[in-house]
VEXTOR-963996 format. One record per residue (C-alpha): x, y, z; residue in one letter. Coordinates in nm, 4 decimals. Layout:
BEGIN
PT        X        Y        Z type
PT        X        Y        Z    a
...
//
This chain:
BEGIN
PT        X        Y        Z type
PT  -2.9037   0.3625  -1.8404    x
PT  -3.1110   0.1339  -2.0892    x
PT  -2.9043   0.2559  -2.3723    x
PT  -2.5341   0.2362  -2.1557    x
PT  -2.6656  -0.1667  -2.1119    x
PT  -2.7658  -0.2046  -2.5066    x
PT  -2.4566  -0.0502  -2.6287    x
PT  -2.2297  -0.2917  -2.4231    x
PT  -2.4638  -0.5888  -2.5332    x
PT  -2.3965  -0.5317  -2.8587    x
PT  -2.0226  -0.4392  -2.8480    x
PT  -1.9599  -0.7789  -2.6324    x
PT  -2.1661  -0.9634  -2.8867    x
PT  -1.9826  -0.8064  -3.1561    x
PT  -1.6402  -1.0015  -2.9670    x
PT  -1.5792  -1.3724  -3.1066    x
PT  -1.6428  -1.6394  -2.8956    x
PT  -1.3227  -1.8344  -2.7538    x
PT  -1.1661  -2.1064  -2.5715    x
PT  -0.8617  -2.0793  -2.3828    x
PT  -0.6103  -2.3441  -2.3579    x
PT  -0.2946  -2.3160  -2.1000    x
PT  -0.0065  -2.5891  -2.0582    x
PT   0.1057  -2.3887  -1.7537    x
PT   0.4153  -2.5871  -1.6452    x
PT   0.5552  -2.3822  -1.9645    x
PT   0.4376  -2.1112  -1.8556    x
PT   0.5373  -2.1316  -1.5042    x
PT   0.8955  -2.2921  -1.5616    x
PT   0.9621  -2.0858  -1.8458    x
PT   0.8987  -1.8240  -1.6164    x
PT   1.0846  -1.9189  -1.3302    x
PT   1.3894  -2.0256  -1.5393    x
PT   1.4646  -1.7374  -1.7451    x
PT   1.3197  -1.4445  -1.5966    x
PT   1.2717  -1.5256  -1.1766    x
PT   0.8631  -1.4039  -1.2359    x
PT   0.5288  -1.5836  -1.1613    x
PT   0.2571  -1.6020  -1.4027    x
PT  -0.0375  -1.3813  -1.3346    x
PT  -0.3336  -1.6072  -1.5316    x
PT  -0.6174  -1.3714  -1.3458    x
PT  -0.4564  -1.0676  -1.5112    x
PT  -0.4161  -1.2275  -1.8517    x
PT  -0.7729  -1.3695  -1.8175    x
PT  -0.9159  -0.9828  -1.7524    x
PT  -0.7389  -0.9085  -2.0875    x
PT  -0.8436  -1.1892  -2.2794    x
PT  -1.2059  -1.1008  -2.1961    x
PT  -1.1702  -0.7527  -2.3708    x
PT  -1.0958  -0.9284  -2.6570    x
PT  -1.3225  -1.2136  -2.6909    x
PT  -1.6474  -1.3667  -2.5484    x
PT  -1.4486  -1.6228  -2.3253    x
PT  -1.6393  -1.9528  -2.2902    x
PT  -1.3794  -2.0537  -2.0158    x
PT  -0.9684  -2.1418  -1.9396    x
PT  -0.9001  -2.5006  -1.9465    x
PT  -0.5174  -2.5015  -1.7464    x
PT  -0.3224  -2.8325  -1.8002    x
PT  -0.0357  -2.9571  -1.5880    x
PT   0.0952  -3.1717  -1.3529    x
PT   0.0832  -3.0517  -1.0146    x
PT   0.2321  -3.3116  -0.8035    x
PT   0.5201  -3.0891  -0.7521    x
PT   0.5339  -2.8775  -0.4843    x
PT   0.6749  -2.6218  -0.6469    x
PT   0.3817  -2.5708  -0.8986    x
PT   0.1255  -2.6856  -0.6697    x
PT   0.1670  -2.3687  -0.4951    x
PT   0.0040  -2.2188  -0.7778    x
PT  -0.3156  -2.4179  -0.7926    x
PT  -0.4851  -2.1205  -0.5568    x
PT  -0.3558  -1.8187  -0.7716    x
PT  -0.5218  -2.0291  -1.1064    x
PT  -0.8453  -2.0912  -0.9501    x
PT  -0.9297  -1.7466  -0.8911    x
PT  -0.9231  -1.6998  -1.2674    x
PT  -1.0729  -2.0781  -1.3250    x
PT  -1.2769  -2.3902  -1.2620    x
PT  -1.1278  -2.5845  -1.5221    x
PT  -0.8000  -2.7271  -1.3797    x
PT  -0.6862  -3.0853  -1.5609    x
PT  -0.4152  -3.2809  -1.3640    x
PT  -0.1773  -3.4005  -1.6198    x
PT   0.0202  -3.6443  -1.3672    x
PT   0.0079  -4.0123  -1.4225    x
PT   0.1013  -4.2188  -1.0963    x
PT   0.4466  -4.4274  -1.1498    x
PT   0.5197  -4.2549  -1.5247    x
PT   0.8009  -4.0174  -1.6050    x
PT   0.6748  -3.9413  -1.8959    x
PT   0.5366  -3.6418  -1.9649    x
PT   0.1739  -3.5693  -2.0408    x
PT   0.0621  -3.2496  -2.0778    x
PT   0.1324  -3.1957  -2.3902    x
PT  -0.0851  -3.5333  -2.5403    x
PT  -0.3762  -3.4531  -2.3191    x
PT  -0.4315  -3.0820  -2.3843    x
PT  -0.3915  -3.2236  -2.7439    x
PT  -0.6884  -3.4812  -2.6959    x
PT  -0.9212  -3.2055  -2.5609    x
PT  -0.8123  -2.9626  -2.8339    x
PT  -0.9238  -3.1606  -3.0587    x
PT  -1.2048  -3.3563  -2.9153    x
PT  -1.3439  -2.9622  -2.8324    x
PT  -1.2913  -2.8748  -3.2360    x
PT  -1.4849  -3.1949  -3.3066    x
PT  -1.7994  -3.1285  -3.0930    x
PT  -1.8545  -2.7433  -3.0135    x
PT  -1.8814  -2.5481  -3.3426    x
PT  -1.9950  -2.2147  -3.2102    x
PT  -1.6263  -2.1487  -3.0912    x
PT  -1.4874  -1.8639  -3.3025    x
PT  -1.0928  -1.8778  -3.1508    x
PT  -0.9120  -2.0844  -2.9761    x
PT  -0.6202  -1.8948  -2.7176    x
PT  -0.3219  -2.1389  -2.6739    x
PT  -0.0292  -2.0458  -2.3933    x
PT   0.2550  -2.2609  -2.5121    x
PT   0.5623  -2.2527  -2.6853    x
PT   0.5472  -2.6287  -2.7659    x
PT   0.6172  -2.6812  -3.1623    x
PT   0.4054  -3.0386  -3.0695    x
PT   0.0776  -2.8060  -3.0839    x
PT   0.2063  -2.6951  -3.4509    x
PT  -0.0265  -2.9593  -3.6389    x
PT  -0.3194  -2.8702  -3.4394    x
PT  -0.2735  -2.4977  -3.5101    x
PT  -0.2428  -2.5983  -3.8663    x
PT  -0.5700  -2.7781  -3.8708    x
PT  -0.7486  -2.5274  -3.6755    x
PT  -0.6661  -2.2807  -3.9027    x
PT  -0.6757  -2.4102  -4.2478    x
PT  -0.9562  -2.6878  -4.1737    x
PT  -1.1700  -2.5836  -3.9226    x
PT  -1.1159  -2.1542  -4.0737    x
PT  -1.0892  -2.0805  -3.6922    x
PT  -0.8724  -1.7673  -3.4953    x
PT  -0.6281  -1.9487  -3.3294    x
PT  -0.3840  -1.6823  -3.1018    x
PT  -0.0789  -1.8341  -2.9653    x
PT   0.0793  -1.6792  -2.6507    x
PT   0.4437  -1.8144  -2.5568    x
PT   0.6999  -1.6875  -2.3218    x
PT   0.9931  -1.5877  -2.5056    x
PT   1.3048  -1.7860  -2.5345    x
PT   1.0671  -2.0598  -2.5111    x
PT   0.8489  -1.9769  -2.8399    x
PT   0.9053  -2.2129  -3.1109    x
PT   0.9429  -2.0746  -3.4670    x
PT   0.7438  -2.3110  -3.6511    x
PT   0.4708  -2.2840  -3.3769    x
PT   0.4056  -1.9232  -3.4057    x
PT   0.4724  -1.8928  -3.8040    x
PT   0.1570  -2.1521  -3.8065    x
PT  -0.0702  -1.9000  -3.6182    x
PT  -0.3379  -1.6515  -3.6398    x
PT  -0.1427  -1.3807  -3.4339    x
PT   0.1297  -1.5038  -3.1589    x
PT   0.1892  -1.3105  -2.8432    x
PT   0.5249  -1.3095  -2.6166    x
PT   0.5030  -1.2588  -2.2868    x
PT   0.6036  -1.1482  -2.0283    x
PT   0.4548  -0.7960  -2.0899    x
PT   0.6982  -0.4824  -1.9398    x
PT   0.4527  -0.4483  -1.6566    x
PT   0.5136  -0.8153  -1.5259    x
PT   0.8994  -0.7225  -1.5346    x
PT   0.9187  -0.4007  -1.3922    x
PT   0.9534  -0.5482  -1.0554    x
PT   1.1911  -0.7684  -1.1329    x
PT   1.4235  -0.4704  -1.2665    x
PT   1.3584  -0.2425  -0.9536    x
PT   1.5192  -0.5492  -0.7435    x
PT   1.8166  -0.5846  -1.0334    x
PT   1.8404  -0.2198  -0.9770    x
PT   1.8161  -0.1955  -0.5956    x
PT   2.0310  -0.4183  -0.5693    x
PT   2.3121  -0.2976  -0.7870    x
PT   2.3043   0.0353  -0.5489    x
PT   2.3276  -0.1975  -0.2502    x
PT   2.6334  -0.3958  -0.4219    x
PT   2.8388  -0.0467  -0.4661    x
PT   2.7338   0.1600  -0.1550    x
PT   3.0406   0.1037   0.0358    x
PT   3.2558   0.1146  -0.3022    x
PT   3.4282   0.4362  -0.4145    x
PT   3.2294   0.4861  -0.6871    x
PT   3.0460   0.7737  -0.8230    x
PT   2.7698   0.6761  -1.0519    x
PT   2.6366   0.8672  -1.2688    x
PT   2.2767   0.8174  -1.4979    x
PT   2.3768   0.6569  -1.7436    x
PT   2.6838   0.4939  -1.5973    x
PT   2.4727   0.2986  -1.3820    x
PT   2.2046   0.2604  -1.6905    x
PT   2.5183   0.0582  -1.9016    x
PT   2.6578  -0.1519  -1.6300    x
PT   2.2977  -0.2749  -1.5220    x
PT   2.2167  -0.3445  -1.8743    x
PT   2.5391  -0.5240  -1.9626    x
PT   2.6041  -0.7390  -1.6426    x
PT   2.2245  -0.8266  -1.6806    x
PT   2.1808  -0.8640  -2.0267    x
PT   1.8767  -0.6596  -1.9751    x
PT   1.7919  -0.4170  -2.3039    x
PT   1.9611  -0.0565  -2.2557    x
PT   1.6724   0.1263  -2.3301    x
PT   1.4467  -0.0668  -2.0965    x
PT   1.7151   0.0175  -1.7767    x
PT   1.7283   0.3945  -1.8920    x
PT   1.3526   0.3543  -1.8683    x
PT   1.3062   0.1831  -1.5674    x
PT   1.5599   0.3665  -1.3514    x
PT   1.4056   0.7002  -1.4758    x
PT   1.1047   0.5431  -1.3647    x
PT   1.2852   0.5375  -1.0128    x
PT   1.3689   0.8711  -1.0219    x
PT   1.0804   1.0082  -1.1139    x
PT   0.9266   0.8505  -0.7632    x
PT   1.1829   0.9355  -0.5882    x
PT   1.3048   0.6003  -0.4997    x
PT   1.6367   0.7355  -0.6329    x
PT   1.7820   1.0788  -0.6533    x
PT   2.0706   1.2653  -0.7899    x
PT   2.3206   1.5013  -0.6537    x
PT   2.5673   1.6725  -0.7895    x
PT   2.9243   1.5488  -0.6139    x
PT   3.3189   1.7216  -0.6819    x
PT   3.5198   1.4497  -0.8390    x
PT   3.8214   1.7550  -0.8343    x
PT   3.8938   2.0901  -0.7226    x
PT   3.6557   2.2724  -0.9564    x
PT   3.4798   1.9772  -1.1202    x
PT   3.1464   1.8245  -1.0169    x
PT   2.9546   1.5689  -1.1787    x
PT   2.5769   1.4389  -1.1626    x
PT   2.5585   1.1330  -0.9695    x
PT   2.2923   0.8585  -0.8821    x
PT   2.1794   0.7380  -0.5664    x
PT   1.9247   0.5094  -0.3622    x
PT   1.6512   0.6531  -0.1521    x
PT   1.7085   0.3744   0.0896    x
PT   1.4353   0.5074   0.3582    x
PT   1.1909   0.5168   0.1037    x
PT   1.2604   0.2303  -0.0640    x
PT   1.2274   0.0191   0.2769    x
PT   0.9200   0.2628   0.3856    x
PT   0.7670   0.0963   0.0254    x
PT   0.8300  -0.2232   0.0910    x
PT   1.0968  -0.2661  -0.2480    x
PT   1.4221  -0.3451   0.0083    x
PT   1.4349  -0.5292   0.3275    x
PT   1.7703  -0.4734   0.4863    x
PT   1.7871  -0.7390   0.7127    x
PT   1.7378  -0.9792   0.4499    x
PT   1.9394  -0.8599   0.2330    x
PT   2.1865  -0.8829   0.5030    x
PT   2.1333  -1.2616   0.5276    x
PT   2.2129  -1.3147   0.1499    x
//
């Protein structure tokens, strides 16, 4: 047992010591705009801390509106350090200068930090990332949800990261995917595999492989099944259906809302 407790000593000591910066109202509307998902910051947190010694998660934004406000709970489980970017009777927007000021200001004053995590895709925090890098000789690993990355941003760091990861979206494509079945079960159609696969993908613009993957996915728990069905006289083909008792027994399909849309 006394060796099982060295050996992770030194391994976690072995792990540079970070800071984590967030400017979550990019994350969260970047989110919310182009892919219908919610951040999951105590996730990401349990996977920054395989990676580095985390000295903490500063999280910048303004939460006056409801909308994000909702997700003051969810980033408290993960962290203390919330700053409230909001300035009564401005429009302007803050969060950007202010993470700035303690980005630097933390540079300045604590020199034991190793890497600095940023979560934007601001090209503002380009200069910073510049200075950490080439001045200060710091780690400085920029995560950024795509189609909201700058360039310049993450050609200036250590390593850049896009999120969201395939696990965060998988949901999001078994709804896209429900959904199509619901929007052709009373249609004469017979879908087959990889029918269904290119119609999902194109009408959705989501990747083709990523569909194939994700409704095989489906399959493979039985939340859709195949069966062969005559199309003519003496010719059958291999087509696709949902499971819709065990997709409502699962919780992934509510028929009475679905109703209401």
């Amino acid at each position: 047992m006394e060796f099982i407790r060295t050996f992770f000593r030194k391994n976690t000591d072995a792990l540079k010591q970070a800071v984590a910066f967030v400017d979550y109202e990019h994350w969260y509307y970047s989110y919310h705009n182009l892919y219908g998902i919610k951040p999951r910051i105590s996730a990401w947190r349990k996977e920054l801390e395989t990676q580095f010694r985390l000295m903490d998660i500063l999280v910048f934004g303004d939460f006056s509106q409801p909308i994000i406000n909702q997700e003051l709970y969810k980033i408290r489980e993960a962290t203390n350090t919330v700053i409230e970017t909001a300035h009564p009777g401005s429009k302007k927007d803050m969060t950007d200068f202010i993470m700035l000021d303690y980005l630097y200001q933390m540079a300045a004053e604590n020199k034991n930090i190793d890497a600095y995590i940023l979560f934007t895709g601001d090209g503002h925090f380009q200069p910073v990332t510049k200075y950490l890098t080439q001045k200060k000789k710091k780690e400085v690993v920029i995560y950024g949800v795509r189609g909201a990355f700058s360039n310049q941003l993450k050609a200036s760091a250590s390593k850049c990261i896009e999120y969201p990861c395939q696990e965060e979206l998988t949901p999001k494509y078994y709804d896209t995917i429900i959904r199509h079945f619901g929007y052709i079960s009373n249609k004469n159609i017979n879908p087959t595999f990889m029918k269904t696969v290119d119609v999902i993908a194109e009408r959705n613009q989501i990747p083709v492989d990523v569909v194939r993957a994700i409704l095989q996915e489906m399959l493979d728990k039985g939340y859709v099944y195949q069966e062969e069905t005559p199309v003519t006289f003496n010719h059958k083909i291999r087509t696709v259906h949902a499971n819709w008792e065990l997709l409502i027994k699962d919780g992934l399909w509510n028929p009475e809302a679905d109703a209401e849309e």
